[in-house]
Residue frames as qw, qx, qy, qz and C-alpha x, y, z in Angstrom:
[[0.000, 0.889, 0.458, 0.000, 0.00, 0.00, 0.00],
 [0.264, 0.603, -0.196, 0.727, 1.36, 3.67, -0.77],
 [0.507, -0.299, -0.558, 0.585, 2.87, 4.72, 2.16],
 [0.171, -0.142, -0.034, -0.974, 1.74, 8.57, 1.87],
 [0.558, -0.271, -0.507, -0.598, -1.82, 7.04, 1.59],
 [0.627, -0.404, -0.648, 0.156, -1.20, 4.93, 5.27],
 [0.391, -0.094, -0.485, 0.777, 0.26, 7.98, 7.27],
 [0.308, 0.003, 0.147, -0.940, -3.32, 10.05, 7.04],
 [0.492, -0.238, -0.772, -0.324, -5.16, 7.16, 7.94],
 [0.456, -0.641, -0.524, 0.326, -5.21, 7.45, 11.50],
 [0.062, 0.783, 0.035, 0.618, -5.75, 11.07, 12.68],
 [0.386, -0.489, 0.477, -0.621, -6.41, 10.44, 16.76],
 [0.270, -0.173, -0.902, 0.290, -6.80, 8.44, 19.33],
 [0.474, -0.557, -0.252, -0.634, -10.39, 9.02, 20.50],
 [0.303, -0.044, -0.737, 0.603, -9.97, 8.87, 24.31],
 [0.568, -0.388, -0.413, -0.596, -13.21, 8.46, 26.05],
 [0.477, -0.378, 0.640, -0.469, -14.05, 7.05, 29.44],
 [0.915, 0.178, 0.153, -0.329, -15.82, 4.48, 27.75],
 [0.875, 0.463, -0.114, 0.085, -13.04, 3.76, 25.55],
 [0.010, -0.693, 0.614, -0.376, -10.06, 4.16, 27.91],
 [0.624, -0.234, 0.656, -0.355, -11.68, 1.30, 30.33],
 [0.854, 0.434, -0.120, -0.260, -12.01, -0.77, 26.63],
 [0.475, 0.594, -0.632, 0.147, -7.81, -0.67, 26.19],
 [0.523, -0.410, 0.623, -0.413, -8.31, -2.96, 29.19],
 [0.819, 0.195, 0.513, -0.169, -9.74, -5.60, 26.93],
 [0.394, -0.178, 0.520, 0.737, -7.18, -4.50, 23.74],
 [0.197, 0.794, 0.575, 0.031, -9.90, -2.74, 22.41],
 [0.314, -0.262, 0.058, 0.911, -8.19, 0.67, 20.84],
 [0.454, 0.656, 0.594, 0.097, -10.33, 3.50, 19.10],
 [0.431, -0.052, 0.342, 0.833, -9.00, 5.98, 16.48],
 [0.579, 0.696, 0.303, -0.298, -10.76, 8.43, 14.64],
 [0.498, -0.223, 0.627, 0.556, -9.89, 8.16, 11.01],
 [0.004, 0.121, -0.572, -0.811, -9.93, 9.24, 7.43],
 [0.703, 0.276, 0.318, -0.573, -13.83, 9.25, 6.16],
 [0.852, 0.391, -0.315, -0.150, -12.79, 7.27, 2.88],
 [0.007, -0.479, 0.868, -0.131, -10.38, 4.71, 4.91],
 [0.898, -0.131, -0.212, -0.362, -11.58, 1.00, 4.78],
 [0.843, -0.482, 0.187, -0.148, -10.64, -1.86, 7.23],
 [0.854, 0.266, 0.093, 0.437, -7.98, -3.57, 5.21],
 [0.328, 0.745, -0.084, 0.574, -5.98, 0.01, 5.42],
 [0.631, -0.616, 0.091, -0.463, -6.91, 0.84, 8.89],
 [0.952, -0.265, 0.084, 0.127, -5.57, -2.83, 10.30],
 [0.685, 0.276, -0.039, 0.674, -2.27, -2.37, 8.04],
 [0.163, 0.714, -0.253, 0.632, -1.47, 1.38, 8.91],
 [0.491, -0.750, 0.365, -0.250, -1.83, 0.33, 13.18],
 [0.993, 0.056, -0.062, 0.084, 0.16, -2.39, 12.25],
 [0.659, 0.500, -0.082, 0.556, 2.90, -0.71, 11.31],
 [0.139, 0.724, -0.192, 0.647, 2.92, 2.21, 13.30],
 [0.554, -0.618, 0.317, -0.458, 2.57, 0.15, 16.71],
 [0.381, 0.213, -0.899, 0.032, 4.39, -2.90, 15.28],
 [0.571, -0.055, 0.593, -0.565, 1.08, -4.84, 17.03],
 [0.089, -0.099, -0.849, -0.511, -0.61, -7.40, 15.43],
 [0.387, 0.076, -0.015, -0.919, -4.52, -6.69, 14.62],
 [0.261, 0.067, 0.958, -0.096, -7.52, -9.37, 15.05],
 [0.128, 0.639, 0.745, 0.142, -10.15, -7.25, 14.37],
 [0.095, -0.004, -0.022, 0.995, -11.31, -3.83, 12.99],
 [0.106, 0.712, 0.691, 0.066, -14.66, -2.84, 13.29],
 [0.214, 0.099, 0.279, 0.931, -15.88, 1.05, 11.75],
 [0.009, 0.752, 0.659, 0.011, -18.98, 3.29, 12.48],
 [0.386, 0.394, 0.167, 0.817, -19.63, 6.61, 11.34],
 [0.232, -0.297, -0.394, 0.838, -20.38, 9.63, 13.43],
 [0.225, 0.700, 0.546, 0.401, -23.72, 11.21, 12.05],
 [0.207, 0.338, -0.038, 0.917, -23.25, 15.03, 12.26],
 [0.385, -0.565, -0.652, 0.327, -25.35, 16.52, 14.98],
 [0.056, 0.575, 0.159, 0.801, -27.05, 19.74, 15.81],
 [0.575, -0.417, -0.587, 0.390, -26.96, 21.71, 18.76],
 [0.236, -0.821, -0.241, -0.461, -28.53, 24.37, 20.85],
 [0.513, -0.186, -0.384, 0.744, -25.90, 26.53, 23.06],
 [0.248, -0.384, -0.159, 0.875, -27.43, 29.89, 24.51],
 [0.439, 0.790, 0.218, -0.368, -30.20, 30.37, 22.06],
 [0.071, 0.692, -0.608, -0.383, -27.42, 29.76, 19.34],
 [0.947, 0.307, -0.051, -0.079, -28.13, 27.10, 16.59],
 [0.126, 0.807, -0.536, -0.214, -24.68, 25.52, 15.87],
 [0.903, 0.245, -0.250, -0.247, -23.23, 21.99, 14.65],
 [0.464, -0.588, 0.653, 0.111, -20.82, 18.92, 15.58],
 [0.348, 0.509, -0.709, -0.343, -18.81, 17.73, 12.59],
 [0.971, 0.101, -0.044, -0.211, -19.21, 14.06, 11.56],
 [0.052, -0.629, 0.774, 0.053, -16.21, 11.52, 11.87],
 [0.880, 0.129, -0.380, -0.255, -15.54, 8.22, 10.84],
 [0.667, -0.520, 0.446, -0.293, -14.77, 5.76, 14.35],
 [0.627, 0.377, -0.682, 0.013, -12.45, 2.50, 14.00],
 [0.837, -0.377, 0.356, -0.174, -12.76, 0.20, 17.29],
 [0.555, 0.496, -0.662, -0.085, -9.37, -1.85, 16.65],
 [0.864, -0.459, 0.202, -0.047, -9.40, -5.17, 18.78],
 [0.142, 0.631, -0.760, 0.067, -5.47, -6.71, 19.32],
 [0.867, 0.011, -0.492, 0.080, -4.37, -10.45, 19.32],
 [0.774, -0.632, 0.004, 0.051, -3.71, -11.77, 23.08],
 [0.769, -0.442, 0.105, 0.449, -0.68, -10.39, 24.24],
 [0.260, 0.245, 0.107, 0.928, 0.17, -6.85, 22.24],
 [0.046, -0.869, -0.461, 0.176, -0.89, -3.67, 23.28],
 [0.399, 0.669, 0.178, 0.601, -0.36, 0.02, 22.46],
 [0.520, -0.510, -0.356, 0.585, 1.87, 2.11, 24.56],
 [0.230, 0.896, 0.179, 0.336, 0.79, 5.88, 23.82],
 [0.686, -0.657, 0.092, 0.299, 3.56, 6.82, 26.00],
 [0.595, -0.298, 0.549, 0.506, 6.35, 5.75, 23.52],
 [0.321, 0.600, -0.102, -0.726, 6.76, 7.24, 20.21],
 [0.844, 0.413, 0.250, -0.233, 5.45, 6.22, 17.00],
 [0.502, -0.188, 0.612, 0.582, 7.83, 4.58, 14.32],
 [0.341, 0.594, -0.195, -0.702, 7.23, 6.99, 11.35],
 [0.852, 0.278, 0.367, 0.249, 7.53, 4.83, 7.71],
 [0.429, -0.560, 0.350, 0.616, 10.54, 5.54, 6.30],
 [0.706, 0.695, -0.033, -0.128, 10.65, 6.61, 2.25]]
């Protein structure tokens, strides 16, 4: 896969309460790219956490309108990646990321 094409797959780590008490079960979630598909997604945290990947699952974020102060205004859509890890890797956000090298 083009390597330009894996390094603006993952954008964030979505860090949640919900999903913080997940990375207990290897359960990691990212937001990512809106036109990334699973097969990309699995390969690019592969690489960049040298982990190995069991399962990706993907759900999109439906944009969302909201009333602040009598003030109409909106929250952007995103596209959510729930990566699960094979028994015995996890992801230390601590430690930096191995870039891919050209």
């Amino acid at each position: 896969m083009n390597q330009q094409r894996l390094l603006n797959i993952l954008l964030k780590r979505h860090a949640t309460e919900k999903t913080v008490n997940a990375e207990g079960f290897s359960t990691y979630t990212f937001i990512v790219a809106s036109d990334a598909h699973k097969p990309e997604i699995k390969e690019a945290v592969e690489q960049f956490f040298s982990v190995q990947v069991k399962k990706v699952r993907t759900l999109v974020q439906k944009p969302t309108t909201r009333v602040f102060r009598g003030k109409k205004g909106s929250v952007s859509g995103f596209k959510k990646a729930y990566v699960v890890l094979n028994k015995g890797h996890f992801i230390d956000f601590n430690k930096p990321v191995s870039v891919i090298s050209e």
